[in-house]
MOPAC internal coordinates of N, CA, C and O (Angstrom, degrees):
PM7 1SCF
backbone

  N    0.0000 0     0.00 0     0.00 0    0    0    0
  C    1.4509 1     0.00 0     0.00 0    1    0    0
  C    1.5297 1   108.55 1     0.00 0    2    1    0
  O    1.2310 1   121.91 1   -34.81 1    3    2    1
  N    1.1538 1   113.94 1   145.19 1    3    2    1
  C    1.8489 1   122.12 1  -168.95 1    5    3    2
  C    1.8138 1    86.93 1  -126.36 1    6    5    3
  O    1.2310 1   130.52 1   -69.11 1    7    6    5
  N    1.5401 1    97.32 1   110.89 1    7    6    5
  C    1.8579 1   103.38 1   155.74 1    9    7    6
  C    1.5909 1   103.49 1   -94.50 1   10    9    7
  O    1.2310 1   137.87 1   -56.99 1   11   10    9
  N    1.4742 1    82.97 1   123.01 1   11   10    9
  C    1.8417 1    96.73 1   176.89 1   13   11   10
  C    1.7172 1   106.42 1  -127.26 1   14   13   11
  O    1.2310 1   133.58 1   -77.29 1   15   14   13
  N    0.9516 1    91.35 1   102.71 1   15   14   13
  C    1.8052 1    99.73 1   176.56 1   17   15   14
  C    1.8901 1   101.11 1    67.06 1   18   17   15
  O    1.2310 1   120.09 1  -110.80 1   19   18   17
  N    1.0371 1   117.43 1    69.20 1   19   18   17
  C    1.6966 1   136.13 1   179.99 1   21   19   18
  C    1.4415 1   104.75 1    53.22 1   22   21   19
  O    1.2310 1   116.75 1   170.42 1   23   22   21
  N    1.6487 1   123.78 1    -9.58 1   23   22   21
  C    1.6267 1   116.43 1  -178.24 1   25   23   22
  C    1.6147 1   100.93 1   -94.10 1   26   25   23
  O    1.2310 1   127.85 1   -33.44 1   27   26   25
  N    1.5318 1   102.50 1   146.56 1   27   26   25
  C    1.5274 1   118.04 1   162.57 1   29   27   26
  C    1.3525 1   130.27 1   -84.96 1   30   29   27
  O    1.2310 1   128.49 1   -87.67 1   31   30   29
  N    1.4502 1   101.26 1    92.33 1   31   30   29
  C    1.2791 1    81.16 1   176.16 1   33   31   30
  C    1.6139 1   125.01 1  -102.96 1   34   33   31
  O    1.2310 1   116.60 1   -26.49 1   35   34   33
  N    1.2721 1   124.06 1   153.51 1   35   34   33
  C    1.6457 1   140.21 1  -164.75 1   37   35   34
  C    1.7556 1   109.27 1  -102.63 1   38   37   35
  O    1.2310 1   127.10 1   -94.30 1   39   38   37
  N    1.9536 1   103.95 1    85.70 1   39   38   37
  C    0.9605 1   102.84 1   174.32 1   41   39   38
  C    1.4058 1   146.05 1   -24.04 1   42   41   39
  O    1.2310 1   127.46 1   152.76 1   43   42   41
  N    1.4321 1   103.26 1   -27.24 1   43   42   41
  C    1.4116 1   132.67 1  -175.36 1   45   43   42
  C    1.5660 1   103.52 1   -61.26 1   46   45   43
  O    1.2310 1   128.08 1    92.11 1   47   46   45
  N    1.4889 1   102.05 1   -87.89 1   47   46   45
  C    1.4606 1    99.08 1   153.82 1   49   47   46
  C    1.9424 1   129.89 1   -10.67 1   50   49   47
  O    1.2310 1   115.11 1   100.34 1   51   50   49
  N    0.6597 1   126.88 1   -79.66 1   51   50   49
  C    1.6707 1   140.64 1   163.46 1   53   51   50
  C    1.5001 1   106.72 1   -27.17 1   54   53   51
  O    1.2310 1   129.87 1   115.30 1   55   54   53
  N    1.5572 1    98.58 1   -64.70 1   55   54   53
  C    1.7778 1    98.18 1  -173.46 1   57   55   54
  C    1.4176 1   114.36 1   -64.48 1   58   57   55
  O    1.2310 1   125.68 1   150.05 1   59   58   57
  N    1.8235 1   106.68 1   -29.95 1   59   58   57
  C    1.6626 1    96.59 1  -179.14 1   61   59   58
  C    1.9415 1   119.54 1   -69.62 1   62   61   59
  O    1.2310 1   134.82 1   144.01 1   63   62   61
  N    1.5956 1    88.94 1   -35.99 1   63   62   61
  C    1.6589 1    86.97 1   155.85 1   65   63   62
  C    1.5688 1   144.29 1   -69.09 1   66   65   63
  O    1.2310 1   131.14 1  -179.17 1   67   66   65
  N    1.3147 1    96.11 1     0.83 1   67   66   65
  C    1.2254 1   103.40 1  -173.35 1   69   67   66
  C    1.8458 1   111.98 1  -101.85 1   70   69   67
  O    1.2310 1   131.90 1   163.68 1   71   70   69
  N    1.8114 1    94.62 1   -16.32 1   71   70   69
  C    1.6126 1    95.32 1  -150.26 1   73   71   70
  C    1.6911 1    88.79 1   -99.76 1   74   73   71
  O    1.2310 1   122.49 1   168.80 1   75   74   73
  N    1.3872 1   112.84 1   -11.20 1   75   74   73
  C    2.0332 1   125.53 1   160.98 1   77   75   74
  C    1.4128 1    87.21 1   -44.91 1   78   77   75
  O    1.2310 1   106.44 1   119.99 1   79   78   77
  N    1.6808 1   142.82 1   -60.01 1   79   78   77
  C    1.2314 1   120.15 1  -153.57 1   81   79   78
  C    1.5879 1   122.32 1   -52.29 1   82   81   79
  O    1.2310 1   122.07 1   -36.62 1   83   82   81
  N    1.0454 1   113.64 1   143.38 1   83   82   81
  C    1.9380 1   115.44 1  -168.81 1   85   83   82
  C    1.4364 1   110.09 1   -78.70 1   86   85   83
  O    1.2310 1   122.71 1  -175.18 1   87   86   85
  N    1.9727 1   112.42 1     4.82 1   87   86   85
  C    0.8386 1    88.29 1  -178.99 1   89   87   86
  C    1.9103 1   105.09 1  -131.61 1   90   89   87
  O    1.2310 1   124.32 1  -167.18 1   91   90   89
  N    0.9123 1   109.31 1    12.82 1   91   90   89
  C    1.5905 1   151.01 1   176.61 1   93   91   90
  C    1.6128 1   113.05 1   -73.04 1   94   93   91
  O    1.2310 1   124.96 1   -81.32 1   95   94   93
  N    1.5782 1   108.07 1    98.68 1   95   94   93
  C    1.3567 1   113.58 1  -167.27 1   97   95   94
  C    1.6948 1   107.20 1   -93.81 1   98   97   95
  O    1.2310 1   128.53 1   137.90 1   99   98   97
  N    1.8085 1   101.18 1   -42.10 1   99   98   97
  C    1.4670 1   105.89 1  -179.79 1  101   99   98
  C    1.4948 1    88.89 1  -148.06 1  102  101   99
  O    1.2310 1   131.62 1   -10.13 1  103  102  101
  N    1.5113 1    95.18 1   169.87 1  103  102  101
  C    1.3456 1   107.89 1   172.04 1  105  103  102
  C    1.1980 1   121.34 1  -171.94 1  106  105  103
  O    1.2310 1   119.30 1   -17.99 1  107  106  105
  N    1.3354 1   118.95 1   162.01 1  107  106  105
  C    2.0078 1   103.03 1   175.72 1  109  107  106
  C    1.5311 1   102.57 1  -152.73 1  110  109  107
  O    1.2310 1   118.84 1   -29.01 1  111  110  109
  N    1.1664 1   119.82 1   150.99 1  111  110  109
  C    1.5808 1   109.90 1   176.51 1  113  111  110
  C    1.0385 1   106.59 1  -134.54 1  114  113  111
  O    1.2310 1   116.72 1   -42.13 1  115  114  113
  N    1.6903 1   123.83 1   137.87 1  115  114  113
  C    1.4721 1   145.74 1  -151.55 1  117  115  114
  C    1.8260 1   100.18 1  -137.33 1  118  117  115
  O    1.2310 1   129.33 1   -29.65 1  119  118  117
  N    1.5705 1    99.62 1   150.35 1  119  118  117
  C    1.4839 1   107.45 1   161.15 1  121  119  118
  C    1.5518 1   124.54 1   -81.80 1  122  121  119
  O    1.2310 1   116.97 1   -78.81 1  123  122  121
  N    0.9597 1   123.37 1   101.19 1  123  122  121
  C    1.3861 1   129.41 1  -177.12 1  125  123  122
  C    1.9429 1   111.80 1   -94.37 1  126  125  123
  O    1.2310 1   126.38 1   -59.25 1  127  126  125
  N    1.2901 1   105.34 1   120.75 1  127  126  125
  C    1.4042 1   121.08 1   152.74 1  129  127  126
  C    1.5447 1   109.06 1    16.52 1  130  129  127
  O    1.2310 1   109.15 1   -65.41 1  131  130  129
  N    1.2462 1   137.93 1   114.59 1  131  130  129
  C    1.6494 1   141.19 1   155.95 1  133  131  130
  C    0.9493 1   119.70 1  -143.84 1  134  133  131
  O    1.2310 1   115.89 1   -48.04 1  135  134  133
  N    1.4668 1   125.41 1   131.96 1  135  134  133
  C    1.7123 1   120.59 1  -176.26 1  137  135  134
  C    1.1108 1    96.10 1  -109.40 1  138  137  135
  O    1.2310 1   104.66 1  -141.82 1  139  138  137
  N    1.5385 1   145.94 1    38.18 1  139  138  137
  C    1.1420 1   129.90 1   133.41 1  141  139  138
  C    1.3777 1   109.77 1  -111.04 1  142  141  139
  O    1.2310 1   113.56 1   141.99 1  143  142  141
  N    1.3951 1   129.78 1   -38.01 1  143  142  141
  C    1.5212 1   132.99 1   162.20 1  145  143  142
  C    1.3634 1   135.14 1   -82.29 1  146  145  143
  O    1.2310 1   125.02 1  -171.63 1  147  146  145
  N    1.6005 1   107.97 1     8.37 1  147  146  145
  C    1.7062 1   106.16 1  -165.87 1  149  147  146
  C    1.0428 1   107.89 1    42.03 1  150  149  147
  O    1.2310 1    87.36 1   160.18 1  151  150  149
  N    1.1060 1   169.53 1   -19.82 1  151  150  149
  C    1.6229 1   154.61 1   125.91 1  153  151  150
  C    1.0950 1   116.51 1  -122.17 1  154  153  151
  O    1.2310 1   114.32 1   -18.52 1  155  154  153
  N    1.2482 1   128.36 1   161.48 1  155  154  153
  C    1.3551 1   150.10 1   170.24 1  157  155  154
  C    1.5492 1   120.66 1  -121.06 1  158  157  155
  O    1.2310 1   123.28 1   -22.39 1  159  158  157
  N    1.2949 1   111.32 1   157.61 1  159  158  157
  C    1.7466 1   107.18 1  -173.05 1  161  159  158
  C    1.3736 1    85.66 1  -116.48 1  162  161  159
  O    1.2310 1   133.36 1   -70.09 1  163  162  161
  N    1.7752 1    91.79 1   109.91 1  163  162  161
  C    1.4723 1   103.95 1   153.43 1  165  163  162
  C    1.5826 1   137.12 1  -119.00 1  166  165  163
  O    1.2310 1   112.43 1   -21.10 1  167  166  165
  N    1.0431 1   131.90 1   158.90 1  167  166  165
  C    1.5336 1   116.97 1  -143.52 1  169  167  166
  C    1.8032 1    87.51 1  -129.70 1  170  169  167
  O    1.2310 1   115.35 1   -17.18 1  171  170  169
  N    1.2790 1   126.42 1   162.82 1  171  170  169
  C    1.7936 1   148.85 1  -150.14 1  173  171  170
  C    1.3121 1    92.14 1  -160.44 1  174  173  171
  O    1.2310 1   106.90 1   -89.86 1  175  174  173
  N    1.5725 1   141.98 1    90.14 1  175  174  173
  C    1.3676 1   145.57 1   154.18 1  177  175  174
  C    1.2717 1   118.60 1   -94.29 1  178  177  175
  O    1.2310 1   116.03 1   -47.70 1  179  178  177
  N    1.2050 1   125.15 1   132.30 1  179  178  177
  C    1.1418 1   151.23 1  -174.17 1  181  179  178
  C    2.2579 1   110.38 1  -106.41 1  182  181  179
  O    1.2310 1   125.38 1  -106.29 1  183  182  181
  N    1.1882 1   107.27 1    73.71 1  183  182  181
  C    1.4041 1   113.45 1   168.97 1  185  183  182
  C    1.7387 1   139.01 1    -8.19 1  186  185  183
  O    1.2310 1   100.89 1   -74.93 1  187  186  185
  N    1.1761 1   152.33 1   105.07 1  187  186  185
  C    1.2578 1   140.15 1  -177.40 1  189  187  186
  C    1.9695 1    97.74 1   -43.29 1  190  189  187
  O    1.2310 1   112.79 1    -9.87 1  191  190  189
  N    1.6195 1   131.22 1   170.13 1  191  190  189
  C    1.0288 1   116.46 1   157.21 1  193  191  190
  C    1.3441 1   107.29 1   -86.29 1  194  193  191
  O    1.2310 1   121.73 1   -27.87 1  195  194  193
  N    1.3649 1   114.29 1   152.13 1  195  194  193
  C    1.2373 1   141.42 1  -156.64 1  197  195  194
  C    1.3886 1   121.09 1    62.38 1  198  197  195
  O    1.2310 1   112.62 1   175.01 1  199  198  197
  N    1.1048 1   131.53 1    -4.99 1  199  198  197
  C    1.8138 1   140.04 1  -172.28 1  201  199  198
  C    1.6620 1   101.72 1   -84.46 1  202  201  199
  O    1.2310 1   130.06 1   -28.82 1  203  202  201
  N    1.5613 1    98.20 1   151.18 1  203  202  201
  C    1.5492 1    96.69 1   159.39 1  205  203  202
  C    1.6162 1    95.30 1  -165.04 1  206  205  203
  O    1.2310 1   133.20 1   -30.11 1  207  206  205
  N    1.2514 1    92.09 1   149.89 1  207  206  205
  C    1.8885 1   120.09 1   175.29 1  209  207  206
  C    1.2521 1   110.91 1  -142.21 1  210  209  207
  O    1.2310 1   122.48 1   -33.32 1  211  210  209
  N    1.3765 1   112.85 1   146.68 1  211  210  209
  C    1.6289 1   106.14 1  -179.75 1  213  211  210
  C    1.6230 1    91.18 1  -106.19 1  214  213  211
  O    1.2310 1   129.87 1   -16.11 1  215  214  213
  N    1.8302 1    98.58 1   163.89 1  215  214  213
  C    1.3144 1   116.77 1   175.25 1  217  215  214
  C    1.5330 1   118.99 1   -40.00 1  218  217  215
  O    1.2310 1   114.14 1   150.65 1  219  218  217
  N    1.3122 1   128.70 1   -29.35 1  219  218  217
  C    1.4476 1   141.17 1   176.74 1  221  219  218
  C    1.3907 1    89.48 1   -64.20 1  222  221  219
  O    1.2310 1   126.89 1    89.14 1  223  222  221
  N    0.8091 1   104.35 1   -90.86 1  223  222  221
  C    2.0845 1   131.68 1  -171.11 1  225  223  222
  C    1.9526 1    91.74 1   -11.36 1  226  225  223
  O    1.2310 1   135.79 1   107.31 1  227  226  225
  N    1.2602 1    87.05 1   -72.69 1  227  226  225
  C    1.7278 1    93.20 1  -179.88 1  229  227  226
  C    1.1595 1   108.63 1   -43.02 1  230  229  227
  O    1.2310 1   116.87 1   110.06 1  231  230  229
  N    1.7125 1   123.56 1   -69.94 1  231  230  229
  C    1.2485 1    96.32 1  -163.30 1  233  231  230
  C    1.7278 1   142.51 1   -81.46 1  234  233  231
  O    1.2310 1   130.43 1   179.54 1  235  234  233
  N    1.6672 1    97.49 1    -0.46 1  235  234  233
  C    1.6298 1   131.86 1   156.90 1  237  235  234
  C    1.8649 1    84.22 1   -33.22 1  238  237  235
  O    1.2310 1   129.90 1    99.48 1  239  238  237
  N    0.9920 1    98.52 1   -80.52 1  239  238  237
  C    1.5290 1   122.77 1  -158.64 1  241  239  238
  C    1.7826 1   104.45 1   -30.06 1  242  241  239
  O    1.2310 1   134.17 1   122.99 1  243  242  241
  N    1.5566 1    90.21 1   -57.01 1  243  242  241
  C    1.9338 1    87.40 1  -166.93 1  245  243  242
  C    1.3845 1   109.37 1   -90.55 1  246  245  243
  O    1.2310 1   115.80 1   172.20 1  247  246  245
  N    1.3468 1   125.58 1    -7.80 1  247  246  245
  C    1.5882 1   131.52 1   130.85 1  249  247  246
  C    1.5560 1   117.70 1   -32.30 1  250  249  247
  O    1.2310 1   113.76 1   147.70 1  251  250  249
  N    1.2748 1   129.40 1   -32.30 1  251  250  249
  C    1.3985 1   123.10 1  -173.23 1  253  251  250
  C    1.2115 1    94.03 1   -92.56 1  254  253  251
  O    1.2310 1   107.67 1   157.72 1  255  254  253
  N    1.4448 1   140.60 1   -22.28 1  255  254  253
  C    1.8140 1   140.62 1  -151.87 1  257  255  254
  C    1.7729 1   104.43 1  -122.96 1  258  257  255
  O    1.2310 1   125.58 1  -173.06 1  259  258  257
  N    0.7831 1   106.88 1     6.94 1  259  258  257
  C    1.5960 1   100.21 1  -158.29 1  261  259  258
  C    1.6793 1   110.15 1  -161.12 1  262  261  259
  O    1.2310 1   121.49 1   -48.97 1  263  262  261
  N    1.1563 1   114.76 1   131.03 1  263  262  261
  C    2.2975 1   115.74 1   179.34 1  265  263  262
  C    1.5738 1    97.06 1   -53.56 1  266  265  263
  O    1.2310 1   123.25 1   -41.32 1  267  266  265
  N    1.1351 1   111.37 1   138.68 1  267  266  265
  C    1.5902 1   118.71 1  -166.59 1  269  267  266
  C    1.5022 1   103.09 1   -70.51 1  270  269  267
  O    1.2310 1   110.68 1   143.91 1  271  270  269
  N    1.1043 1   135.12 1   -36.09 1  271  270  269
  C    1.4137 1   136.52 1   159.38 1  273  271  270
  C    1.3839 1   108.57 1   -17.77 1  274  273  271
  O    1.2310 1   118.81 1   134.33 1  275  274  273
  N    1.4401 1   119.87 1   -45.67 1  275  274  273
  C    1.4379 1   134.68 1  -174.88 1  277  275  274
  C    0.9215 1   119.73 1   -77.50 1  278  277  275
  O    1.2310 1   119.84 1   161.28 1  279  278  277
  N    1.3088 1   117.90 1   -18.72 1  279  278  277
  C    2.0685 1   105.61 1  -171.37 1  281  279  278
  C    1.4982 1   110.26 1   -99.01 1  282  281  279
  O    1.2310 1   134.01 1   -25.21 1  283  282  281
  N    0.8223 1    90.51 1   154.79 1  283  282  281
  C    2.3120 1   110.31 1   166.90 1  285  283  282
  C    1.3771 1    93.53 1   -12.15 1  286  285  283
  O    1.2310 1   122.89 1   -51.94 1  287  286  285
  N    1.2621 1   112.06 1   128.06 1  287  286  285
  C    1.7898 1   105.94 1   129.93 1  289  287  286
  C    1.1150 1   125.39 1  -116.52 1  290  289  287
  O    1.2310 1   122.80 1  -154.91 1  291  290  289
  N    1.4777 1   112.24 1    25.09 1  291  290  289
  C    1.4603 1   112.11 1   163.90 1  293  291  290
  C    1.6621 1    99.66 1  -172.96 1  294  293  291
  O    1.2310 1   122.86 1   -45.31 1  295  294  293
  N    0.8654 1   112.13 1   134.69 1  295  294  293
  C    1.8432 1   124.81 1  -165.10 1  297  295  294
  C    1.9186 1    90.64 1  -124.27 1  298  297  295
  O    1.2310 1   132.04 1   -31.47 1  299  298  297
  N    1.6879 1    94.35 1   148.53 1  299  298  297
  C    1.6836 1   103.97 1   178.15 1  301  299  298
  C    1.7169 1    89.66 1  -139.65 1  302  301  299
  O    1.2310 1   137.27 1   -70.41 1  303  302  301
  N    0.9982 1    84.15 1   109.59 1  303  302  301
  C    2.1360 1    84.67 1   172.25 1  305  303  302
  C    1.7212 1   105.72 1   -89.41 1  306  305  303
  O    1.2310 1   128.88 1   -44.52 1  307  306  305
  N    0.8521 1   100.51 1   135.48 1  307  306  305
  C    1.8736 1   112.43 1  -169.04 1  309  307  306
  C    1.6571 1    91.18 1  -126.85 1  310  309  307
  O    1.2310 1   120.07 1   -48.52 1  311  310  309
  N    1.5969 1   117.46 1   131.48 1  311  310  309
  C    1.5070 1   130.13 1   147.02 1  313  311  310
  C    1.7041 1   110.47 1   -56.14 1  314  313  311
  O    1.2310 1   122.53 1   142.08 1  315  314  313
  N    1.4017 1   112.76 1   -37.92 1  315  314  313
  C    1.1854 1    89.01 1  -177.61 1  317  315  314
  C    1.8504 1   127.30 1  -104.09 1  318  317  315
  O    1.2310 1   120.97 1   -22.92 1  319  318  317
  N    1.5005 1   115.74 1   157.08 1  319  318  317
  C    1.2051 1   109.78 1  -146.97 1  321  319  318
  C    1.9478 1   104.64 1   -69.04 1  322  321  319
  O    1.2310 1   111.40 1    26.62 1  323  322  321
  N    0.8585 1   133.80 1  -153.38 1  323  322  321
  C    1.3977 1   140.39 1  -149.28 1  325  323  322
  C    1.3478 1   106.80 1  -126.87 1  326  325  323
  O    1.2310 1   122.74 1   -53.94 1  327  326  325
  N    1.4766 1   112.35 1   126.06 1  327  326  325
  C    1.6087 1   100.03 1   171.37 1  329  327  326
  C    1.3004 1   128.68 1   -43.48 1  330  329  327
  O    1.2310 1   115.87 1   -48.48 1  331  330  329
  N    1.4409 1   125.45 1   131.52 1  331  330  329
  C    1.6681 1   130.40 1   178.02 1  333  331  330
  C    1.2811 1   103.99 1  -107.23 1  334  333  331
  O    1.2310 1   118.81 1   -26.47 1  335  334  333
  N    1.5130 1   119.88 1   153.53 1  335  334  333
  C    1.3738 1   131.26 1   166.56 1  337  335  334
  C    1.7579 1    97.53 1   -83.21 1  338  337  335
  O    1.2310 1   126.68 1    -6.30 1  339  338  337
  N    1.3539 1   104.76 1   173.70 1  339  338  337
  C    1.6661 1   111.23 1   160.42 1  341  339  338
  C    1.5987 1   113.25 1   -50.57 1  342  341  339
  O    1.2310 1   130.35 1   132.67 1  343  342  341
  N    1.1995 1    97.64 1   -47.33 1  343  342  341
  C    1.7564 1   108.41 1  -179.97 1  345  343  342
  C    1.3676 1   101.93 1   -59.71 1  346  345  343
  O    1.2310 1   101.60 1   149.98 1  347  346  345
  N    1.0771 1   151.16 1   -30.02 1  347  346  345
  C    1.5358 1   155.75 1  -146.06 1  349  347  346
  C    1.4944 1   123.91 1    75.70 1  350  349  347
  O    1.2310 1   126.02 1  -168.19 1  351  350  349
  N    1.0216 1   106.02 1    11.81 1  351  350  349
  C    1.4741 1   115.53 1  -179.59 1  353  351  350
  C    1.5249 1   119.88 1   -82.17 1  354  353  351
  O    1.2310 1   113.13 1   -34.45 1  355  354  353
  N    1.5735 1   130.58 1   145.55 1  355  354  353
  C    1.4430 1   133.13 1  -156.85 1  357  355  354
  C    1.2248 1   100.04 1   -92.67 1  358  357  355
  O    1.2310 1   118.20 1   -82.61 1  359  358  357
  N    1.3705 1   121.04 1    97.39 1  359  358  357
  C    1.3914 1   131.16 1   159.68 1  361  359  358
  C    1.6210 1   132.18 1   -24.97 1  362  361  359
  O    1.2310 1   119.39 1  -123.32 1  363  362  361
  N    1.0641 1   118.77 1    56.68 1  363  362  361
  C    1.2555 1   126.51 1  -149.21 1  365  363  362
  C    1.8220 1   110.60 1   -73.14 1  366  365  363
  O    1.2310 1   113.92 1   164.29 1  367  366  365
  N    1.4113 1   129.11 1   -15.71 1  367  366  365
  C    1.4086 1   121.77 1   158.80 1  369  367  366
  C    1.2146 1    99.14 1   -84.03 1  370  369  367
  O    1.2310 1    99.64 1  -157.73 1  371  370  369
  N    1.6116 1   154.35 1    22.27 1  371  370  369
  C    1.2398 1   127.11 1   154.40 1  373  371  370
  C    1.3409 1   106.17 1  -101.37 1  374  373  371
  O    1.2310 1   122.91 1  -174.35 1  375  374  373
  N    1.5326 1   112.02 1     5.65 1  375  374  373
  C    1.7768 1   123.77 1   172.17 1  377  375  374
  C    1.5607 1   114.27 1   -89.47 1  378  377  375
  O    1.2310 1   134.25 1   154.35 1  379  378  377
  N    1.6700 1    90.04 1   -25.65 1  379  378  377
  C    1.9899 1    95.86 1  -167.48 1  381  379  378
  C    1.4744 1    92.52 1   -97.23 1  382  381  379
  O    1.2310 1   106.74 1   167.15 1  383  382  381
  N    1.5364 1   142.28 1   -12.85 1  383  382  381
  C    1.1634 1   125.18 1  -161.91 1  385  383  382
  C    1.4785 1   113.97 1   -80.19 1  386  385  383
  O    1.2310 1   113.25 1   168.85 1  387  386  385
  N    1.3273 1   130.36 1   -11.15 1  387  386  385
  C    1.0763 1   104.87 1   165.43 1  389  387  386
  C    1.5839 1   135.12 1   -90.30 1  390  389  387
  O    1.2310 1   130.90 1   166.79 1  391  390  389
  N    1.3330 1    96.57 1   -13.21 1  391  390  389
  C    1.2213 1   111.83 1   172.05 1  393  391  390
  C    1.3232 1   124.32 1   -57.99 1  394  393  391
  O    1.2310 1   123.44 1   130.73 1  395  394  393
  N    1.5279 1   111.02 1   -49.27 1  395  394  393
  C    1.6332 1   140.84 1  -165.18 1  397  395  394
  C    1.6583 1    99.57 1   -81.61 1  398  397  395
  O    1.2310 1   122.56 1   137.22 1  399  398  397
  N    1.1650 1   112.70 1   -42.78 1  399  398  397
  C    1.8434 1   112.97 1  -178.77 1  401  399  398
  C    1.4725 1   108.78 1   -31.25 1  402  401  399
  O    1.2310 1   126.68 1   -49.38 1  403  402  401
  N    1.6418 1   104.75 1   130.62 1  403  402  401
  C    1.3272 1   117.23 1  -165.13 1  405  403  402
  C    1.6467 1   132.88 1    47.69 1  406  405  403
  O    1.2310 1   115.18 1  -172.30 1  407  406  405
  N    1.4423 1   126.75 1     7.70 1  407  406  405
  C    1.4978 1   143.03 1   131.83 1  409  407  406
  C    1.1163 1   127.03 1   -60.10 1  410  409  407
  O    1.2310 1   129.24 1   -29.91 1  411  410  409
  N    1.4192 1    99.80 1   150.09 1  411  410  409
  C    1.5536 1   106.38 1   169.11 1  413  411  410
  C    1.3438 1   114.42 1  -114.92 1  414  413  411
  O    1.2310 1   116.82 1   -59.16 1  415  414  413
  N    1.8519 1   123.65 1   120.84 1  415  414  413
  C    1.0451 1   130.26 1   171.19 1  417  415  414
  C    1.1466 1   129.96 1   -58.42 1  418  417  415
  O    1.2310 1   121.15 1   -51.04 1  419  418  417
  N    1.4577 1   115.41 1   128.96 1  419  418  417
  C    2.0425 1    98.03 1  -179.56 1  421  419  418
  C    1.5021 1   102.05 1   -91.35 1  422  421  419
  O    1.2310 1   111.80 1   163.29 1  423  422  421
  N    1.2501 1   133.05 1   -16.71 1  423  422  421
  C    1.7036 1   126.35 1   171.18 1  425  423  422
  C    1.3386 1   108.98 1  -141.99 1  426  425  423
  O    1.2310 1   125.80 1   -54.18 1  427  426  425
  N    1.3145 1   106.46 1   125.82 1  427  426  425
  C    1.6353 1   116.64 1  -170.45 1  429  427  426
  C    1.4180 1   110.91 1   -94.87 1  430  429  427
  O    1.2310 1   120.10 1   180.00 1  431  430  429

């Protein structure tokens, strides 16, 4: 869960709106660093091959599906795919660690 300006938001939520895009292969969304919101919802997309959307485009998108409180405010599209656990699951502190290095988190 990412508190961004006293609301919770449920990454889950976010990524399922995000992964509707037609052109949206993977994705994951993390709380990233804000000194006006203590966090921000930021989103890690991973492209279909041959597809492309820019960070706007995307977050147009989960603006139409989702209370705007909820969407991206800042999207990073990466070619390469997303850390997996053994289980297959998206490693999501090896997404927040660079952000978080030398911070202190208020919800882990």
């Amino acid at each position: 869960m990412i508190i961004s300006g006293g609301e919770n938001v449920y990454s889950a939520e976010v990524e399922n709106a995000l992964a509707q895009h037609p052109s949206v292969a993977q994705c994951a969304v993390i709380g990233i660093p804000s000194e006006r919101w203590g966090e921000q919802v930021h989103a890690v997309v991973v492209m279909k091959s041959g597809a492309s959307a820019t960070p706007e485009e995307l977050m147009e998108h989960c603006k139409a599906l989702i209370a705007g409180y909820k969407c991206p405010r800042s999207v990073d599209i990466t070619a390469t795919a997303l850390p997996l656990s053994g289980a297959g699951k998206i490693l999501k502190r090896e997404l927040r660690k660079p952000y978080w290095e030398n911070r202190e988190r208020r919800v882990s």
